[in-house]
N, C-alpha and C positions, 0 to 999 in steps of 0.2 A: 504494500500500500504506500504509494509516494504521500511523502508531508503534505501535499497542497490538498490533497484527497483527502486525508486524516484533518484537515482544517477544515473544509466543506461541510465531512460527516457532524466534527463538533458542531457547527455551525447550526443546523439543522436538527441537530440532536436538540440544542439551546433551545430552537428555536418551535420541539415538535410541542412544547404545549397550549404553545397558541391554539392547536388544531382543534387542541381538546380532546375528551374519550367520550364515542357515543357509539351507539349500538345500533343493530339491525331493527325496522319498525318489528319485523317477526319476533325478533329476540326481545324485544322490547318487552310485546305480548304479551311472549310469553312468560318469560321473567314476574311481571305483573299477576297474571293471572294465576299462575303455582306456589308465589310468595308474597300473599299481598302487604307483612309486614316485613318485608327485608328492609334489611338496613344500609344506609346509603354507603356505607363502606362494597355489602357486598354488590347492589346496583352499581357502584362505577367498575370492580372485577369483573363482571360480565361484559361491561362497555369496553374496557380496555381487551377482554377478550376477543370481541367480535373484530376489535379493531385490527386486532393483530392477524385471525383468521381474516378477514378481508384486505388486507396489506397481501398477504402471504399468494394468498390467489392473482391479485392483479403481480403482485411481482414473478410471481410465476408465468403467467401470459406474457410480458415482458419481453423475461427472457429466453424462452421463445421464440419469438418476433426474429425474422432472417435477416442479419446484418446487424445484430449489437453484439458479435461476440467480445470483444474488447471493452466494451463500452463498462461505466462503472456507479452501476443506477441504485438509488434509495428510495424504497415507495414510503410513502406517510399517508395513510388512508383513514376515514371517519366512516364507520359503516352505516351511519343512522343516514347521514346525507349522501352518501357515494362521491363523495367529495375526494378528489384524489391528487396529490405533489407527488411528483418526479423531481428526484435532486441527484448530482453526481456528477462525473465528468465524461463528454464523446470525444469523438474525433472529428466527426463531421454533421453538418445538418440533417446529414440525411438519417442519422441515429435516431436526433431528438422525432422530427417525425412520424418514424417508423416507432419511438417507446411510446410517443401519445397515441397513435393509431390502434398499437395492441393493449391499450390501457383503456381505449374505450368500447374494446368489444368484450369487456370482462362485463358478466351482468350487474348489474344493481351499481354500477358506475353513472354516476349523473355529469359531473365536471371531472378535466385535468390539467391542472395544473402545470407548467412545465419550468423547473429552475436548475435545467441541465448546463452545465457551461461546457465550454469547448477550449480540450486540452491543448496546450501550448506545444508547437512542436520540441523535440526535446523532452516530453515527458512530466514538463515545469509544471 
């Protein structure tokens, strides 16, 4: 992992609770309806769960996608809104494209976001 990579990821890491933790409407539901006095400790577990299963999916589909083998992608997804960031470093435009392209045939994806930047030659 080059240092300018490892600054990006912090960056983004910092930067992932803006997103917030939310869940699927389904998960929601159901959540609700099996526990209707949970506690809001364990309601945001479930949120940050779903989050992470619906990250996991779109960044799956991603990688994927023909022509990002190189490429060095972080998804941050909200699964209540299908709200979806693409962070990390390509090589060319034709990456970013091609990450948002397979980022929006993942289901329950609404938006994507895109804040890939383009590596320097040299690896900088």
């Amino acid at each position: 992992m080059t240092h300018r990579f490892a600054i990006v990821v912090a960056g983004f890491v910092a930067l992932s609770p803006m997103l917030g933790h939310a869940q699927s409407d389904t998960a929601a539901a159901v959540a609700s309806a099996s526990t209707p006095n949970a506690s809001p400790r364990a309601a945001k577990k479930a949120e940050r769960a779903a989050d992470r299963a619906f990250a996991k999916k779109v960044r799956q589909a991603v990688m994927k996608a023909p022509g990002l083998g190189n490429a060095e992608i972080t998804v941050f997804a909200r699964a209540r809104t299908g709200d979806v960031t693409l962070a990390g470093l390509i090589t060319d435009e034709a990456q970013d494209r091609a990450a948002v392209e397979a980022a929006r045939q993942v289901a329950g994806v609404t938006s994507v976001k895109s804040r890939l930047q383009l590596r320097l030659e040299g690896g900088q």
